[in-house]
N, C-alpha and C positions, 0 to 999 in steps of 0.2 A: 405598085400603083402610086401615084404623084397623087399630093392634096387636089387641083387642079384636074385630074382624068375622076378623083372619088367625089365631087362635089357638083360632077354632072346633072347629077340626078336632082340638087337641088334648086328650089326658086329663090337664089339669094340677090337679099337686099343690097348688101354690100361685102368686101374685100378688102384685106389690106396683105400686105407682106407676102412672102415667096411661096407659093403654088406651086413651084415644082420640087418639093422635097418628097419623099416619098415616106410613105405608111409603113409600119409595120403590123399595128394594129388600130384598134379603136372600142373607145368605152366610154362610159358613163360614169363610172367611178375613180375618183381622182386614185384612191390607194392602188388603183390596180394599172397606173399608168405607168409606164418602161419607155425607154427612150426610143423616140421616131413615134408614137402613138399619137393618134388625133382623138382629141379631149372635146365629148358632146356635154356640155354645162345643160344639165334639166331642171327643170323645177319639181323639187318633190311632196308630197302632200306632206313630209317630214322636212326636209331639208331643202336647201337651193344649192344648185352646182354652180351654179355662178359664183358662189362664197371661196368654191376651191378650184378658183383657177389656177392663184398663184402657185397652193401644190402642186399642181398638174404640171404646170410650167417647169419648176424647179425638178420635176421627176425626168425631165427631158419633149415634153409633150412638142410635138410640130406644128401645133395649127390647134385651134379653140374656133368649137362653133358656139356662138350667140345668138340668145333669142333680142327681136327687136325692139323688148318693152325695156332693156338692161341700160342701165346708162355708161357708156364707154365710161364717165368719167370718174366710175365706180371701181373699171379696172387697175390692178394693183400693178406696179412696177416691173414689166416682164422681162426688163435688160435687154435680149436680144431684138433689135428691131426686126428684123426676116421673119419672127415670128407670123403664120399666116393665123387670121381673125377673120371669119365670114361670120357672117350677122344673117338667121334667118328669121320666121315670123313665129314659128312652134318647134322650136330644138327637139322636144318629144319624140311627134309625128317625123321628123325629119330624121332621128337615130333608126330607125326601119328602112327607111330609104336609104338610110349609106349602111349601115349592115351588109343588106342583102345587097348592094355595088360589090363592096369589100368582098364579100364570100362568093361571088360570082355570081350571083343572081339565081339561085339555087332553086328557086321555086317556078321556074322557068324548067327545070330538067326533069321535073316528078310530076305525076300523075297528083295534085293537092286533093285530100278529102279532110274538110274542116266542120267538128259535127260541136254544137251547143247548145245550152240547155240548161234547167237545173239539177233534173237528172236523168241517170244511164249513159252519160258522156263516154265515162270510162269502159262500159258494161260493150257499147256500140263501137270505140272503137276498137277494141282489143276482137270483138267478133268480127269486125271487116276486115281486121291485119291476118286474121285467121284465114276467111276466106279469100283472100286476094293470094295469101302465100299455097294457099291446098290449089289455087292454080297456075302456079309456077311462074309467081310472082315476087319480087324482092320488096320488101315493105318496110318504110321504118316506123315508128310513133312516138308522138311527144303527148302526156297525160298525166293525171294524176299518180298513179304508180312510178314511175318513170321515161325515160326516155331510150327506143329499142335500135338499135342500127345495127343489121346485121347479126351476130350472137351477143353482139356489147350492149348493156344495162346500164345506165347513168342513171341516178336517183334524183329526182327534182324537189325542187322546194315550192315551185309554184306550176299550179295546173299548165298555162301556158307561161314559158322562161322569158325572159327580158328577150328584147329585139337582138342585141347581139346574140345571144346564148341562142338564141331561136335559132337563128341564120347559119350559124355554126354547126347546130348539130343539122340542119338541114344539109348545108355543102358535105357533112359529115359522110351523108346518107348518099349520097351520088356520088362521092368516092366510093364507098362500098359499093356501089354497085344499084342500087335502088333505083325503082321503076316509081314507086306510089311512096306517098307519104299522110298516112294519117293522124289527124291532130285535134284534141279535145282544144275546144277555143273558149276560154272563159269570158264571163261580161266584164273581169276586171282587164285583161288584154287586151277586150276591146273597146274599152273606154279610152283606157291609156299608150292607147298603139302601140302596143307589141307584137303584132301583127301587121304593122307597114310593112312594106317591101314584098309581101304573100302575093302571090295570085292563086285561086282558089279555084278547081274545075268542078267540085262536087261540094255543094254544104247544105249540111243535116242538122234540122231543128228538132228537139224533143220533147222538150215543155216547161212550162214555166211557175215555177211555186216561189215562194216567198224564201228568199236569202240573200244575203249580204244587202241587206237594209241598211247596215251600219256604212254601208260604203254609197251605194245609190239612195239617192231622196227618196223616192218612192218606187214601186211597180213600175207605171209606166217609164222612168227615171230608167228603172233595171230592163225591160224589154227594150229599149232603146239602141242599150247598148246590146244586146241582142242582136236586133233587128241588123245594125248595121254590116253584120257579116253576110245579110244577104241582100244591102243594098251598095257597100264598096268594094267588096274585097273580091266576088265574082263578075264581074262586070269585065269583060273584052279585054284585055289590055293589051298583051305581048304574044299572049297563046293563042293558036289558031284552033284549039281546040272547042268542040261546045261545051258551054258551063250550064250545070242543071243544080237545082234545089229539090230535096226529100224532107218533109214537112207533115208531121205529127197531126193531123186535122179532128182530131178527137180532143187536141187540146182547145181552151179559148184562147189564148195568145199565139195558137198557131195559124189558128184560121187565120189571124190578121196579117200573118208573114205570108199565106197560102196566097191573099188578095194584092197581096204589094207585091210578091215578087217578079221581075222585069226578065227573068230569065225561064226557060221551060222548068217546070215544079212538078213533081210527082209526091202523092199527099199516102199518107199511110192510117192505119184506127184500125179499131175493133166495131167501134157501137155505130160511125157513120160511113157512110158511103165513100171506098176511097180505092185508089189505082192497086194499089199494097192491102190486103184485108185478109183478117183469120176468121177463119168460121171452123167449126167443128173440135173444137176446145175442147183437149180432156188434159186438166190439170192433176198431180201428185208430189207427193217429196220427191219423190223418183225425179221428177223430170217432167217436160209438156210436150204433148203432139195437137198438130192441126195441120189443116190446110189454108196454105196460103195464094189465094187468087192474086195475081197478078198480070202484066199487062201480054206478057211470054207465057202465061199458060198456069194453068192449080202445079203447086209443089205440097209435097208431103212432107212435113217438118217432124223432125224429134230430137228434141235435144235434153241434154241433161240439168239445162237452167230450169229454174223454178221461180213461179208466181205470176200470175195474168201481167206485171208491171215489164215481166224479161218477154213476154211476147210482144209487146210494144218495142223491145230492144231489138230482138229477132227480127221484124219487119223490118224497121229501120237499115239493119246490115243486109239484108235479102236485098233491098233497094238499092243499097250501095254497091251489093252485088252486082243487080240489072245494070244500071248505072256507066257499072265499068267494061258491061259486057261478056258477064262471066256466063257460061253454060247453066240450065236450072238443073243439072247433075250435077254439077260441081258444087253449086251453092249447098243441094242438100246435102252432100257430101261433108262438105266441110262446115257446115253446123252441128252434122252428127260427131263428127271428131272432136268439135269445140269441146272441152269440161267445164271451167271457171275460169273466174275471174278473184284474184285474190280478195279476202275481204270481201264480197259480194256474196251473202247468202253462203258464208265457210263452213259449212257440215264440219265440226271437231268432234272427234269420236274416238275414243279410249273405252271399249267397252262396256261405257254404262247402259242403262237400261232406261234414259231419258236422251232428248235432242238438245243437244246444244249448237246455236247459231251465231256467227261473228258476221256483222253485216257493218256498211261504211254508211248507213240512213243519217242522217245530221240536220234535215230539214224535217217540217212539216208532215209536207204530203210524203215523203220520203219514209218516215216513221209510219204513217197511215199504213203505205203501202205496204210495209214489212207486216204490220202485224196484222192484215187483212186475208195475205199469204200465209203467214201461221193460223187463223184461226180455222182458214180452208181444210187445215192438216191435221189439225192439232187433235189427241185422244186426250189430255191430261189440260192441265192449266200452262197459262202461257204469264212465266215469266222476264218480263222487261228489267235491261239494264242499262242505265243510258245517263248522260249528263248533257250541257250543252258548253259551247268553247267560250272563252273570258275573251273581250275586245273585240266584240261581234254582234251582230243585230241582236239588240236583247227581246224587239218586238216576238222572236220565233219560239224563246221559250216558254212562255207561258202556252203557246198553240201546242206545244210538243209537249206539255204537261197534261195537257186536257187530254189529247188525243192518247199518251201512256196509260194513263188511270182508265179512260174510258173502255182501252179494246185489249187491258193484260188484267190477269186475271192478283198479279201482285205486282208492284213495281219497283225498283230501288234506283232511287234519283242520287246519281253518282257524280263524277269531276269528267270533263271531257278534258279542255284543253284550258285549264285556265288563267292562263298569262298571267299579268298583272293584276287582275282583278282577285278578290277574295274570293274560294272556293260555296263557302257560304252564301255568299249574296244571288250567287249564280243560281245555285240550288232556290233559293227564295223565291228568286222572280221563277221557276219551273212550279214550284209548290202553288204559287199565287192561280197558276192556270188550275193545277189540280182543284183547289181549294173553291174555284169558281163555278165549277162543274155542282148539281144537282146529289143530293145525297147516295142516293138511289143508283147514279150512274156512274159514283168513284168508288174505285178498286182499292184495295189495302196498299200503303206505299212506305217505303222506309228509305231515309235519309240517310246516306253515308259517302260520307266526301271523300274516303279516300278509295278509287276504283279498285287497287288490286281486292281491298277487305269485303268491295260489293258485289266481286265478281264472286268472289270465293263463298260468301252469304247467298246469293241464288242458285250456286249449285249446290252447296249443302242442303237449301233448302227443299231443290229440287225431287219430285217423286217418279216411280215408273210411271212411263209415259206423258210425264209432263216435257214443254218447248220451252228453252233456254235463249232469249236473245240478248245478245252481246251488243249494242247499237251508237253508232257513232264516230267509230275513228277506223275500222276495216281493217284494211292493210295497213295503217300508220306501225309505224315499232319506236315510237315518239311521245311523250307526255311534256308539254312545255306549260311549268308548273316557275311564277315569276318570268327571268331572266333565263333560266335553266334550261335545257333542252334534254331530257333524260330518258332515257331506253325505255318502253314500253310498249308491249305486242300483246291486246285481246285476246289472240291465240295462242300464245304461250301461257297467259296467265288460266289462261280458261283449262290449257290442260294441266295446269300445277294442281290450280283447285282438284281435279276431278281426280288427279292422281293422290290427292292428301284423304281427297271423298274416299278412294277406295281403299287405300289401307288402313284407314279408320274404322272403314264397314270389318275391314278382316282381321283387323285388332291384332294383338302378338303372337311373333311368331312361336309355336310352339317346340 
């Protein structure tokens, strides 16, 4: 593909130099430029790629797109004049666009279901990949855990991947053969267009709680970016398909997506009136059954997720079922196959005689929710283990402090992920919430910064039939403690503890 046939796509200001050389790739980052590559200069909330053009250049680059606020006369010395220089208005939004040119336009050949939220992202899409494949469906997914194409697993670094790495593993996904593609869409991808170049047939809203404050100004700031995946991204463009929206209306931020949306909306809840509704709820550790009305007729649900929070999740993917079309056999079907979701409510079990739970909660309501599910279950005390991450809305910990103390019957305020910031200072602002809370309504709490010694401390401490929760990082197998990035799994460590618990209990061998 010629600079020239990839720059179709864009509304450029201006041109300079030869268009017809051809691509062999294209990026955003000067280190990872190879010769023949087209070099997108962004602006970043850390860096400007405008600084490294002349790397780009020197690495062999063909063509540099610019944004129009840059000053040509800021550009460095690029020797070859052929060099091609197009000049747009938002290089950003404009790397989505020639991505998905480059990879062929890939979201153009899959069935798109783009679902967001602050939480159950990952809970919903991994149940839709379920039910779309139990009907002999090819499915790929881009999410938190990773990214799935086929039997191949690529590990992600961020919930949705930068625009090229999107696009990529989508064209990925239509080689292999793929019909649908689902994709957790975060509000930072969609702030920052990572998601240009998508067209979207189905998108699912979940709900909305307090997180990444440190990145949006406020709520509305954060619903914003929200909102706009269901005011750009499914909107008519190429596909002749119809585009629908599924929309959580038991939330308050949903309702306002349920009254904006411009395209047909099917709304789901529990407590209010909606197309998607469970009624007849019987919750357990085991698992949950109900019935779910919808627009096709009552289905019989049972699945082995747990907590009023995954019945909200369960609608959701029922609708993405309807949605797609799938039979109400098949749906049930293959929710009853479903088991889990990594990290999500991880039953670890080495034969003790109490429940230990690894769960990925890291917000708020997210915590709430977990331990509102434990105390439904719970025979014994429920103890919490839990930190919050360094370089991150600090507004949330002192909320996740109150709401610890309040509904576990012991607590220990541990390290989640604490980058650069002091492990201490983190735990501080958490204690500040505890410490604000009413005499009468705080629970005993113990301070220890380093996770693996607090994980190991609530199991020891744990008695029969007390609830062990693990809260905060799920699936991660990562601790990024400074600069460091260092191996760390909740569930590994949770069965070290339990395994050191029991040979303790059984003392020497004889």
């Amino acid at each position: 593909m010629t600079i020239a046939e990839l720059i179709v796509v864009l509304d450029v200001i201006s041109h300079s130099g030869d268009l017809s050389k051809e691509v062999v790739d294209i990026t955003e980052d000067s280190r990872q430029v190879k010769s023949g590559a087209f070099f997108v200069a962004v602006k970043g909330t850390q860096v400007d790629g405008h600084n490294f053009i002349g790397t780009a250049c020197e690495q062999g680059a063909v063509g540099i797109l610019i944004e129009s606020s840059f000053q040509r006369t800021n550009l460095p010395v690029l020797g070859e004049k052929t060099l091609a220089i197009i000049e747009v208005r938002d290089t950003r939004a404009a790397l989505g666009e020639l991505a998905a040119r480059f990879w062929k336009e890939p979201s153009q050949s899959l069935t798109m279901i783009g679902v967001t939220g602050t939480n159950g992202k990952t809970t919903v899409t991994h149940l839709a990949k379920g039910l779309l494949e139990g009907a002999s469906r090819t499915v790929g997914l881009v999410g938190t855990i990773g990214c799935y194409v086929g039997s191949e697993h690529f590990p992600a670094s961020h919930t949705t991947p930068g625009s090229v790495a999107l696009q990529s593993m989508l064209n990925k996904m239509v080689n292999a053969g793929a019909d649908s593609a689902v994709l957790e869409v975060s509000s930072h991808a969609l702030a920052m267009d990572r998601v240009k170049g998508c067209e979207f047939d189905i998108v699912v809203f979940t709900n909305l709680t307090q997180d990444h404050l440190d990145f949006h100004h406020d709520m509305e700031d954060y619903f914003k970016a929200k909102s706009r995946l269901f005011q750009e991204y499914v909107a008519p463009k190429n596909k002749q398909s119809p585009k629908q929206a599924i929309v959580n209306v038991d939330d308050e931020w949903g309702k306002q997506i349920f009254r904006q949306c411009s395209v047909p909306v099917w709304s789901y809840g529990i407590r209010n009136q909606a197309d998607f509704r469970a009624t007849n709820l019987s919750l357990s550790i085991n698992g949950t059954t109900f019935t779910a009305l919808t627009p096709v007729g009552p289905m019989a649900i049972s699945s082995s997720l747990v907590g009023e929070y995954n019945v909200y999740n369960l609608l959701a993917a029922i609708s993405i079922g309807v949605a797609c079309g799938l039979l109400p056999e098949a749906i049930q079907r293959g929710i009853q196959n479903f088991r889990s979701v990594p990290g999500r409510f991880e039953l670890i079990h080495e034969g003790q005689e109490f429940i230990v739970v690894v769960d990925y909660a890291h917000t708020e309501d997210a915590l709430a929710r977990l331990l509102t599910t434990a105390r439904a279950f719970k025979k014994g005390r429920i103890l919490t283990v839990f930190g919050c991450g360094g370089d991150r809305d600090r507004g949330k910990r002192p909320k996740m402090g109150q709401v610890a103390a309040k509904d576990s019957d012991l607590v220990f305020v541990t390290s989640d992920n604490p980058r650069t910031e002091h492990p201490l200072a983190i735990i501080h602002d958490i204690e500040l919430g505890m410490l604000g809370l009413p005499e009468l309504q705080r629970q005993a709490y113990r301070l220890i910064p380093d996770r693996r010694e607090a994980i190991h401390a609530a199991i020891q401490e744990a008695k029969p039939q007390d609830m062990v929760l693990i809260a905060g990082k799920g699936h991660e197998d990562y601790q990024i403690i400074g600069a460091k990035k260092l191996h760390f799994d909740d569930r590994e460590v949770a069965r070290e503890a339990l395994t050191s618990r029991m040979m303790q209990r059984k003392g020497p061998a004889e």
